[in-house]
N, C-alpha and C positions, 0 to 999 in steps of 0.2 A: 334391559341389557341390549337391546336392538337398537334400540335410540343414541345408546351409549356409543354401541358400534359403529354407526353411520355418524356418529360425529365425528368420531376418529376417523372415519374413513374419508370425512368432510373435509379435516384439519389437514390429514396428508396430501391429499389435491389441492390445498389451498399454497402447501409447503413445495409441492412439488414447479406449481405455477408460478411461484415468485423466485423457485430457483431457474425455472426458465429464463424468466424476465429478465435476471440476471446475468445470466451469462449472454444473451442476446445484447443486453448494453453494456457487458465488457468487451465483447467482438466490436463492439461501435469504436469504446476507445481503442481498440488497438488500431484501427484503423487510422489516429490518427495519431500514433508512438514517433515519432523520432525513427526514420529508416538509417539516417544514419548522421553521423555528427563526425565534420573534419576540419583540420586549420584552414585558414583563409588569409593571405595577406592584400591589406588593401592596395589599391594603386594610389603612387605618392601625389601629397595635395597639397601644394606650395600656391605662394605668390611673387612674382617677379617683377621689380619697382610697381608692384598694386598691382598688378593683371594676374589677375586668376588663370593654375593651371592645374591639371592633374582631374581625380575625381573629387566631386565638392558634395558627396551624403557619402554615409557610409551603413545607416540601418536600413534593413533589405526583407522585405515580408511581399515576395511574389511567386506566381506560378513558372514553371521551368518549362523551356522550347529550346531546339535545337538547332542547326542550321537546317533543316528540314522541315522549316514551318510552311505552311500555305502561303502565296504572295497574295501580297493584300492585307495579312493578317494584323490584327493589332496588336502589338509587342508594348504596348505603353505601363501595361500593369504584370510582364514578363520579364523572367531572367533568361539571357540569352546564354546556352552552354557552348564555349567553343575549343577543342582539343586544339593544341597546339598543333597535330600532327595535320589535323585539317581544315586549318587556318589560312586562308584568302584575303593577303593584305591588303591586296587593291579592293575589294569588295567591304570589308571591311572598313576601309578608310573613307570610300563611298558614299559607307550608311552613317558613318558617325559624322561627315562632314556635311551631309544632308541633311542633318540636325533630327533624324528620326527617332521619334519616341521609343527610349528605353525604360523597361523597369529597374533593368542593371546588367549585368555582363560578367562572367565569370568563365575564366580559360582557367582550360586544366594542362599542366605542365605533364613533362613525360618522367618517372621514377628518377631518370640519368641526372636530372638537373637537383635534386636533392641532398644535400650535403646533409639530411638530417638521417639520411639513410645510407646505412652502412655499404648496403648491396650495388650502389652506385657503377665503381668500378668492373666488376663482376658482370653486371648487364652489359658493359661498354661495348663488347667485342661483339654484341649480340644487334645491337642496333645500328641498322645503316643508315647512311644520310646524315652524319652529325655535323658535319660542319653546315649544310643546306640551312638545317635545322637550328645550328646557332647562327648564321644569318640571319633569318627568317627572325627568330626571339629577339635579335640584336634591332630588328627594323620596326617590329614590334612595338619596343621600347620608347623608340624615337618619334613612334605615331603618338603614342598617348600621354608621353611628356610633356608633351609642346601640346595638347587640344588643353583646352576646357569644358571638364565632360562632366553633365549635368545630374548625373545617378551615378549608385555606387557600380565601382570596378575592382574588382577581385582575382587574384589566382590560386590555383590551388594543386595540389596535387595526384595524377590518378594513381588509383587501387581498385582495387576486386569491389568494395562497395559503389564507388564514383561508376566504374564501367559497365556495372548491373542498372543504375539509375539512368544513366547514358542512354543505356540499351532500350529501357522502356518509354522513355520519351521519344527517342528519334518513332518508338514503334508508334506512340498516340499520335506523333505530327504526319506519320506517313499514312493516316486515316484522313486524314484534311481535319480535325479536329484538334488544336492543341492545346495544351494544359489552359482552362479556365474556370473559373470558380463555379460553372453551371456544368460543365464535363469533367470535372476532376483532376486528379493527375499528382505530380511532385510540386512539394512547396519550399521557397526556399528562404529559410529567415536568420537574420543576421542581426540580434538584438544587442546592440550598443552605443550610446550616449554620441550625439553629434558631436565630431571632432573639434577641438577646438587650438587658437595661438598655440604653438609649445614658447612658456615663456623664460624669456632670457636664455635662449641657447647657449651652451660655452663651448669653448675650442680647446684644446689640448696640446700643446708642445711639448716635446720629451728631447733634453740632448743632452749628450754624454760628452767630456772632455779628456783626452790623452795628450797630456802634457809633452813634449820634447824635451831635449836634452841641451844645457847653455853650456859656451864653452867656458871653459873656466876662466872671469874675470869679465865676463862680458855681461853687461846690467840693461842693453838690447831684448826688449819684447822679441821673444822669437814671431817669424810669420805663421801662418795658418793657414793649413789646407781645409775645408769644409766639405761634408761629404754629406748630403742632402735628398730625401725623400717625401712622399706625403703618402698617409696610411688611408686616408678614409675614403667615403665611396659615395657613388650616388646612383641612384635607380630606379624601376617605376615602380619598385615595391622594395620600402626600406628595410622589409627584415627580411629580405631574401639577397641583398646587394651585397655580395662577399670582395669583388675584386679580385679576381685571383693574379690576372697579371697587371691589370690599371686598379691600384698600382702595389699590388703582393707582391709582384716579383721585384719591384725596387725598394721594400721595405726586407723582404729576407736578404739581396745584395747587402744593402748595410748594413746587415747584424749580423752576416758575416764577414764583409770587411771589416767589421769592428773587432770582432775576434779574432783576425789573422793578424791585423795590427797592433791587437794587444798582448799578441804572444809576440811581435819583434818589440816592441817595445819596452816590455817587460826583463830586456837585459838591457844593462846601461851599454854595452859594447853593438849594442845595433839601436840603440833609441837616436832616431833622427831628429834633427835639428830643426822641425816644422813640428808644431803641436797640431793634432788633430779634433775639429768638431764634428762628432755625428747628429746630426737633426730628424728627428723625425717630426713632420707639421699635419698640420690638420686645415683642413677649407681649403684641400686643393682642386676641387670640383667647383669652387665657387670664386674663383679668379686668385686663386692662394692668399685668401684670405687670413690663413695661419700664419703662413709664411712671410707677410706681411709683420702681421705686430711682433714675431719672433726675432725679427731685424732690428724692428723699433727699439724693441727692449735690451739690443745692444748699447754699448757706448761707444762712442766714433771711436776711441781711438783701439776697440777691438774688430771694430769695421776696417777701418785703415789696416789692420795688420792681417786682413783676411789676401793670402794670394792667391786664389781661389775657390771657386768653389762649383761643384762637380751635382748637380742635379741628377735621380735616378729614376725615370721615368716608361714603365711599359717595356722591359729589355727580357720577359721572358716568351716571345710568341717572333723570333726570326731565325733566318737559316743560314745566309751569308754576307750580312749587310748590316750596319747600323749606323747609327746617325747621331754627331755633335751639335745642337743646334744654340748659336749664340749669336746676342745681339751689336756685339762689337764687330767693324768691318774683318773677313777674312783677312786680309793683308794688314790686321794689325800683326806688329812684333810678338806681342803676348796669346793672342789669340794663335797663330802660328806655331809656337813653340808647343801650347797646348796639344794641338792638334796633329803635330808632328808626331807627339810621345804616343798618342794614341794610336796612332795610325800606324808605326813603325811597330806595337807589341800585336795591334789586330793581326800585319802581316804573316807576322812570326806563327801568331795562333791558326793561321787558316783562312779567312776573310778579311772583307772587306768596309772600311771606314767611310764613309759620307763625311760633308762639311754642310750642312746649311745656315742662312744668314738670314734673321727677320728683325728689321730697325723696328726699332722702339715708339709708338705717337704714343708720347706722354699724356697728351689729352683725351684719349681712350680706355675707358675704365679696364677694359677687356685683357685679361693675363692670358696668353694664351701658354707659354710655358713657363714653369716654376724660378727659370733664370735670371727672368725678364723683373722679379723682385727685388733681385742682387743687382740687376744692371741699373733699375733705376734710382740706387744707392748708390751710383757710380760704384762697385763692385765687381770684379772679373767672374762670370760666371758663363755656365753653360749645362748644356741637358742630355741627355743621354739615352737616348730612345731607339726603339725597332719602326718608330712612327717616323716616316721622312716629312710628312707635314703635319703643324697644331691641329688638332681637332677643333670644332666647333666648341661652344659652351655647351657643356651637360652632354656631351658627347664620350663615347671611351673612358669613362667615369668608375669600370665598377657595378655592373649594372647583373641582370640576370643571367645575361648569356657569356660573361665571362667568370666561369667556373672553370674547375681543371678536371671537375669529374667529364666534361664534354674533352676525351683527347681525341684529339684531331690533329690533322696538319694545320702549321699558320698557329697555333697555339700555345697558350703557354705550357714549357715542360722543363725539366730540370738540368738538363743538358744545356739550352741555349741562357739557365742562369748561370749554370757555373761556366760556361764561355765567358759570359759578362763579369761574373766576379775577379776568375783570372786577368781580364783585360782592365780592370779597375783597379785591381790590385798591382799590377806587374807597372801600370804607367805611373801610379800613385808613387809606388816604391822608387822607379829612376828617378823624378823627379827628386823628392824629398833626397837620395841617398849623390847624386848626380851620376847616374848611369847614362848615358848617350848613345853606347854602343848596342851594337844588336845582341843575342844570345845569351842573355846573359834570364835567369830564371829564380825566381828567390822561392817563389812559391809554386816550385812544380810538383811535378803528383806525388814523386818518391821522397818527399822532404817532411819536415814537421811541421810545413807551415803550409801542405797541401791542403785545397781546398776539399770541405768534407758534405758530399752526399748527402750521408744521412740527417745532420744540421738544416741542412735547405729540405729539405724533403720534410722534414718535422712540422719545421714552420710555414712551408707552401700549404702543407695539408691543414694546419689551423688557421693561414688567412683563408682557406678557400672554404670555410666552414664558420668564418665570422660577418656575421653583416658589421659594418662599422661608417654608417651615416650619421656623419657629425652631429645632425641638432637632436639627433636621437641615441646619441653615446655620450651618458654620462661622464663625469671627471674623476669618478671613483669604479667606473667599469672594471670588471676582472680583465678586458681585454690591455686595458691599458696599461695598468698593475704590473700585466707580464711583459710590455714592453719594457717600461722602466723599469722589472725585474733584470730583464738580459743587457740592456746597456749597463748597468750597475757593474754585471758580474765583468764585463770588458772595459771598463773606462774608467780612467781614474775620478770623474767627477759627473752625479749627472742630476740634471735641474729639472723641473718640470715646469711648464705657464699654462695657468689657465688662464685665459679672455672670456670674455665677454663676443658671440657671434653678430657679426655686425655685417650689414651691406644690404643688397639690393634684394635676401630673398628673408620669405616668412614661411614656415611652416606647422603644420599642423599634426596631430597626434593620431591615434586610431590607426594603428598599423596593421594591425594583428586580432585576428577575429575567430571565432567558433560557429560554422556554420551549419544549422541543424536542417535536415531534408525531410519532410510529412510527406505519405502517400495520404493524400486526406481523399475523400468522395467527394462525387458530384452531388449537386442540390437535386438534381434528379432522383439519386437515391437515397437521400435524407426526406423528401419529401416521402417516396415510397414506404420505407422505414417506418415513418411515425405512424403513416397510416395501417400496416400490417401490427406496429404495434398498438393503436387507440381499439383496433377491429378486437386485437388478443383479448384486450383489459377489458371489452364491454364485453366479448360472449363470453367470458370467464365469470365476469359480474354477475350478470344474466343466468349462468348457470347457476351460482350459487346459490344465487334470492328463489329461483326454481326449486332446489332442492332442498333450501330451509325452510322456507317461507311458502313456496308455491307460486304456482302460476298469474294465482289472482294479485296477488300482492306484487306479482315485477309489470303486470298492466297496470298496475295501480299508482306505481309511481310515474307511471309516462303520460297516465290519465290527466289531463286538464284537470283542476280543482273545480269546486263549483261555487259561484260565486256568491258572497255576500249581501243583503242588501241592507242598508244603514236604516235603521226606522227613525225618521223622522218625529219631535214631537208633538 
């Protein structure tokens, strides 16, 4: 019975110590669990006639530092974290232009710039400095577009888990010690397949047609006014590029001019005697390359019957100014007359109208305005912006910092679209009806054909909530769907083109990522570790062979054997 006992007494310590050992190496793995897992959009990776731009890796397995690393330090096998809020463009531009070894780079956005989050607006009144702020993201933008940056580049956005990792990194680097694979620390990995071509990008054209009214006996093509936009975007991170006013607010102008038009239109006793096209184009970041084959795929002689056409470009972010920009001389007759109508219903409205004038070098690839496609079809056109001068290329595109959850002054808001639409609509209307005289109002507020709030406000809040980079929006996109849903519902006729994306850029895929954060340990305490556990397993051993076997017997195994000798024959 004694023997018996002490065996069992033997079994239960034996039971007891491997339930130790256990939980000892589940404490290990959690050490190295996933602290926390959040989206990540990459920075976008183009090539421009062959010259590589953007970030060119996008898989990311390194250790995390702050701006508060040690100078000197080696960052070659680290992610740099940097808050937007305390972001140093010049220093920044510094380090990346200095070609200094990164392991990658990841900025974290402020909640406000999130369209995926509800609470956006809600914060607004709580955070100062927003315009600084979209400055600063807008310049951002323009650093990293134009480098060619050798490791991945990410943004992301903060939360309670991002500002707790935050918090304990700045706390390791403020030791002179920062995160490495023999000190420990956060790890940061981003496992997914090298980016590759996106092949055969397509482009998307959407336009609706509103026929006029002929008079009886007359077999006369009527003319055509063309009322023109481009919807898509471009930015250093394509799935965060929404647009809201370059160019959302010239895609909601149109659909609701299209609306107000198709409620006059829709009695034969006010349908005017000019047919109306609405367009909406695609690849207007990339010299309107939409807007290009969309013309193409005209036939001259509904080119020839086009007497204008009214480009809507960036008209929701001004206060009392805005700007006709075309490339025929001012002192043409037509161009004038144009400009007169506009300028005479601006006045009416409260501001004031600009002229500007940029001639055409046909030998230069460079669009700088959507007009300048219509003009080099010898077609009357012109642009309609709160911008008095083109932006550069890839410039004012759509990009991160033009959201509408950033309100600020100088921004886009719904006030200075429905200015616009009134002044698009009231000039459109003399025109086609022959109004010349002042005061005269078809679409004011108390009428049925006032312009409606809640319409533009619907759809500002869904462009400002879509990304829609061309070589990354497909031709059967739900966004698109619903464009050509709402012209349908306004226009007597509406077409769509797909092309084929063609020109001077190439792009690459890998937008959108899952980025997991490990507290993992230093090898210092890995080393430790195995040794407090090799010590556990032997006196445990040790103990046992003692207590079954005895003492002689655990010397016995440690004893040198004695040796052999072979007998010879």
């Amino acid at each position: 019975m004694g023997e018996k006992k002490a065996g069992a007494t033997q079994n239960e310590m034996v039971l007891q110590s491997v339930v130790t050992l256990l939980l000892i190496l589940v404490a290990c793995v959690e050490l190295c669990d996933a602290a926390t897992v959040v989206d990540v959009y990459r920075l976008i990776q183009y090539d421009m006639s062959g010259v590589p731009f953007g970030s060119r890796l996008a898989s990311l397995n390194h250790h995390a530092t702050s701006l508060h690393f040690p100078p000197g330090a080696d960052l070659s096998r680290t992610v740099l974290i940097i808050p937007l809020r305390d972001l140093n463009i010049t220093f920044l531009k510094d380090y990346i232009s200095e070609r200094q070894s990164l392991g990658g780079l990841l900025f974290l956005l402020p909640q406000i710039l999130s369209f995926e989050n509800g609470e956006g607006r809600a914060q607004d009144n709580q955070i100062q400095g927003k315009e600084q702020m979209k400055n600063l993201l807008a310049d951002l933008e323009q650093l990293l577009v134009h480098l060619k940056i050798p490791y991945p580049v990410y943004f992301a956005f903060e939360n309670d888990e991002m500002d707790a990792v935050l918090a304990e990194v700045k706390k390791n680097d403020a030791t002179g010690q920062p995160a490495t694979a023999t000190t420990g620390g956060y790890k940061l990995v981003v496992s997914v397949p090298e980016p590759r071509k996106v092949a055969s990008p397509t482009i998307t054209n959407i336009q609706g047609w509103l026929p006029g009214l002929k008079a009886d006996g007359d077999s006369n093509q009527l003319p055509t006014i063309a009322v023109v936009a481009s919807y898509d975007t471009f930015g250093a991170a394509p799935a965060l590029s929404v647009g809201s006013d370059s160019n959302g607010s010239g895609v909601v102008a149109l659909l609701e001019l299209a609306r107000l038009f198709s409620l006059l239109y829709s009695n034969p006793k006010t349908r005017g005697r000019y047919n109306l096209l609405f367009g909406l184009t695609s690849g207007g970041p990339y010299n309107y390359n939409g807007t290009h084959k969309w013309l193409r795929s005209f036939d001259q002689r509904l080119r020839e019957n086009i007497d204008y056409a009214i480009c809507l470009n960036s008209i929701g972010s001004w206060d009392n100014e805005l700007w006709i920009h075309v490339s025929k001389p001012p002192e043409n007759a037509y161009i004038k007359q144009i400009f007169e109508g506009f300028s005479n219903v601006a006045e009416e409205l409260g501001f004031h109208m600009g002229l500007k004038h940029k001639k055409i070098n046909v030998s230069n690839p460079r669009v700088a305005w959507e007009h300048e496609q219509f003009s080099r079809l010898r077609v009357t056109a012109a642009t309609l912006s709160a911008l008095s001068a083109p932006p550069e290329l890839l410039e004012r595109t759509g990009g991160l910092s033009d959201s509408s959850l950033i309100c600020c002054r100088h921004f886009v808001n719904e006030t200075a679209i429905i200015r616009s639409v009134k002044l698009v609509a009231e000039s459109l209307a003399r025109h086609i009806y022959g109004h010349k005289g002042k005061g005269i109002q078809i679409f004011s507020d108390d009428s049925s054909l006032a312009v409606n709030p809640s319409y533009i406000r619907s759809w500002l809040d869904l462009l400002s909530r879509t990304p829609r980079v061309a070589p990354f929006l497909p031709k059967n996109d739900p966004f698109i769907t619903a464009l050509k849903k709402e012209l349908a519902d306004h226009t007597a006729e509406v077409n769509v083109q797909h092309d084929v994306f063609e020109g001077m850029f190439t792009f690459y895929d890998s937008t959108k990522a899952s980025l997991n954060i490990y507290q993992v340990a230093s090898v210092t305490f890995d080393l430790l570790l195995l040794l407090v556990l090799g010590s556990y397993l032997i006196v445990l051993f040790s103990f046992l062979v003692i207590t079954t076997r005895g003492l002689d017997d655990l010397i016995s195994i440690f004893r040198r054997p004695p040796s052999r000798k072979v007998k010879t024959a």
